[in-house]
ZARO-693788 format. One line per 5 residues: number of its first residue (from 1); their letters; for each residue x, y, z of C-alpha. Coordinates in Angstrom, 3 decimals, decimal comma. Layout:
REM ZARO-693788
NUM = a = X Y Z; ...
This chain:
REM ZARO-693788
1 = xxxxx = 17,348 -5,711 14,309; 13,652 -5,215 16,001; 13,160 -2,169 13,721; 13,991 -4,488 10,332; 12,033 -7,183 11,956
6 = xxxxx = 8,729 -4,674 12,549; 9,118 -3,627 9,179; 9,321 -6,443 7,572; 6,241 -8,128 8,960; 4,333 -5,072 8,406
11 = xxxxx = 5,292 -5,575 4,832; 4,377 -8,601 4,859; 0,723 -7,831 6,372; 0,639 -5,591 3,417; 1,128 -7,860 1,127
16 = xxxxx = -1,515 -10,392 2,663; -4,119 -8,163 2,635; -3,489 -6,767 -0,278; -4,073 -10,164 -1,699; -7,304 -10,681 -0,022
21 = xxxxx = -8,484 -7,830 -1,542; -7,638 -8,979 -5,012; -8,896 -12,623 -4,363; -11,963 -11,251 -2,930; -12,783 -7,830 -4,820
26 = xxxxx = -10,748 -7,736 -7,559; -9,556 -4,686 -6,328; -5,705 -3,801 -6,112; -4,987 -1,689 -3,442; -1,224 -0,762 -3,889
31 = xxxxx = -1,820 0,393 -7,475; -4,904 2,160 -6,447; -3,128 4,677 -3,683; 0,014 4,467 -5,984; -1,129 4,206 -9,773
36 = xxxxx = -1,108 0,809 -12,208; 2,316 0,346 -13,197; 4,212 2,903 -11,844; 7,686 2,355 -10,269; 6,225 3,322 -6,720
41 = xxxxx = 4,097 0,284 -7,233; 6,763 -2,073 -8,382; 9,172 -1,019 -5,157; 6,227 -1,551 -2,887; 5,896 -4,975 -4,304
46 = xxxxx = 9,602 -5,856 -4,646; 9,868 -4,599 -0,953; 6,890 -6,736 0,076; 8,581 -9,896 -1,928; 12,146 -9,071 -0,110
51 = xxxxx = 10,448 -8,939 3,246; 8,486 -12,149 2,634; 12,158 -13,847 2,074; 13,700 -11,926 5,195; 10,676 -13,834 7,147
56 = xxxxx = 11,175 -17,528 5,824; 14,795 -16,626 7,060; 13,060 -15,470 10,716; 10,955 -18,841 10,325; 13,963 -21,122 10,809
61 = xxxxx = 14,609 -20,060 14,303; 10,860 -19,511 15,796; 10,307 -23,030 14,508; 13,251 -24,543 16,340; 12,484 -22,649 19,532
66 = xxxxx = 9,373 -24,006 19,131; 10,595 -27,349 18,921; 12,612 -27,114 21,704; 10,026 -25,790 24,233; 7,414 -29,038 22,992
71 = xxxx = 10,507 -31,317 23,560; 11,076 -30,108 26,946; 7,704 -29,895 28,117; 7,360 -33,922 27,976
């Protein structure tokens, strides 16, 4: 589970930066290593948008641990 964890936050930080790039350069880096259109380029960004679902899933129970540990700290 660590390993599927790792790897999907590290698709996420793909996909975040990869943003940032476009917001701030206009410049796309997945289809620049990978080519405009091409199916490599489509998995990489249906693998990013999977992993960004897998983590609101992983959201659910940092945010309750989180609320436990402020409740108990009062």
């Amino acid at each position: 589970m660590k390993a599927l964890n790792a790897t999907a936050l590290i698709l996420i930080i793909v996909g975040g930066l990869n943003w940032g790039l476009v917001g701030l350069f206009d410049f796309n880096l997945v289809s620049a290593i990978f080519g405009i259109d091409s199916w490599l380029t489509n998995l990489i960004y249906i693998l990013v948008g999977i992993a960004a679902i897998y983590g609101f899933v992983l959201l659910k129970p940092v945010m309750n641990s989180a609320s436990e540990t402020h409740s108990h700290s009062r």
